[in-house]
FIKOL-942084 format. One line per field, with one value per residue (C-alpha): residue number from 1; residue in three letters; z, x, y. Coordinates in pm, whole numbers, m for minus. Layout:
FIKOL-942084
n: NUM	... $
res: ala	... $
Z: Z	... $
X: X	... $
Y: Y	... $
END
This chain:
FIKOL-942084
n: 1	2	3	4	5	6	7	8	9	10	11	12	13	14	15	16	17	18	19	20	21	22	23	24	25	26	27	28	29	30	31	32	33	34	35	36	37	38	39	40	41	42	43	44	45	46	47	48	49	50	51	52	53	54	55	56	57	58	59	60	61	62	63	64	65	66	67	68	69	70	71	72	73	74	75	76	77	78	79	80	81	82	83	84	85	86	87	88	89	90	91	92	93	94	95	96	97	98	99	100	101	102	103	104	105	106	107	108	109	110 $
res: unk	unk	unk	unk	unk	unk	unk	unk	unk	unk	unk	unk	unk	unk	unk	unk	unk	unk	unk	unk	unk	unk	unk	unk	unk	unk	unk	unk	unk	unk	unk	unk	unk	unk	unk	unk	unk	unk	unk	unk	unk	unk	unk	unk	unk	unk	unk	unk	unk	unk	unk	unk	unk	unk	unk	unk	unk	unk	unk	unk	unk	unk	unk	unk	unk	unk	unk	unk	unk	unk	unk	unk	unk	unk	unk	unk	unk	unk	unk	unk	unk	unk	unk	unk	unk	unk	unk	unk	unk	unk	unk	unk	unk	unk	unk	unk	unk	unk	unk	unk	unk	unk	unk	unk	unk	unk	unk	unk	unk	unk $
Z: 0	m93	186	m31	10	320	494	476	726	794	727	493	644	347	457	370	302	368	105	223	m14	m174	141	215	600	665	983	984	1298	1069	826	594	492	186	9	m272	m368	m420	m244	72	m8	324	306	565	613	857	1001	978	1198	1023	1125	851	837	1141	1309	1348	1341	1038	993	639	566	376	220	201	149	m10	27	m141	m77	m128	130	247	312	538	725	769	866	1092	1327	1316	1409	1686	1836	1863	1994	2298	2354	2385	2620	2824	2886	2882	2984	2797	2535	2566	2231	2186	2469	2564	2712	2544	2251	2000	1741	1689	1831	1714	1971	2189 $
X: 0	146	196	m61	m312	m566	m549	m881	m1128	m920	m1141	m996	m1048	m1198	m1174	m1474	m1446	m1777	m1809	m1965	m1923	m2311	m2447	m2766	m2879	m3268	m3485	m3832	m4058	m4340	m4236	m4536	m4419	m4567	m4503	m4466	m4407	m4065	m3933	m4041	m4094	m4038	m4116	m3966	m4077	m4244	m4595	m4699	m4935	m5201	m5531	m5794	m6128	m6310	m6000	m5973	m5608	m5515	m5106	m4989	m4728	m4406	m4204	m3874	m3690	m3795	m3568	m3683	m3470	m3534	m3682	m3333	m3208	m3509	m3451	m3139	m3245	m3495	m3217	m3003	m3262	m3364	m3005	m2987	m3281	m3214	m2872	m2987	m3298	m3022	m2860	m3169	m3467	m3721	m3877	m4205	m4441	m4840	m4887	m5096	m4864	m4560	m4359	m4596	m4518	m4629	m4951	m5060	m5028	m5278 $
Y: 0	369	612	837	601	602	237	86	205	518	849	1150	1507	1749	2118	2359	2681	2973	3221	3473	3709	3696	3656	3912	3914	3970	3943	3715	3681	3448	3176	2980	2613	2432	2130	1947	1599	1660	1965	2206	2575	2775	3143	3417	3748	3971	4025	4405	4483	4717	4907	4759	4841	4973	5032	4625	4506	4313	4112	4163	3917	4083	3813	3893	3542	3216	2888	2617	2271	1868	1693	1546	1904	1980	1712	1842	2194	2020	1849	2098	2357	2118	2081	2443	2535	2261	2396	2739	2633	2387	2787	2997	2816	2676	2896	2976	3076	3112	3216	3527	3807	3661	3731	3586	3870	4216	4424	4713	5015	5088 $
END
């Protein structure tokens, strides 16, 4: 066997590299999830809250980002998301949503 050669069983090391460079940051506070048969569409974006008619409040949803990926990548996002969100409750406490009085998302001022 050649000393450039990994022994069987042994594991070879690839080094990544982030680029960066194209990245564009953005906030969301809502996403909407849909489906198809072969991919998931999730959209980001914001929930605006607006008087409507009578004064009643009304949420516009702003898209501002759409990822689209294979069903093997959201998996993927899935686990990952869910390993981070346990570390951070492991630090924090357990995060609390839906509830009334919480941070559920935005109100319109009183």
């Amino acid at each position: 066997m050649s000393e450039n050669q990994p022994a069987q069983g042994d594991q070879r090391q690839i080094q990544l590299r982030i680029d960066e460079s194209k990245m564009s940051t953005t906030y969301a506070n809502t996403i909407r999830t849909s489906t198809t048969q072969d991919e998931v569409v999730l959209d980001f974006g914001i929930n605006l809250p607006v008087p409507g008619q009578d004064n009643q409040p009304v949420l516009v949803f702003a898209v501002g980002s759409r990822v689209v990926m294979n069903w093997a990548g959201a998996k993927r996002l899935a686990i990952s998301l869910g390993q981070v969100v346990r570390q951070y409750e492991e630090r924090a406490g357990e995060i609390n949503i839906g509830q009334k009085g919480g941070s559920g998302g935005p109100r319109l001022a009183q």
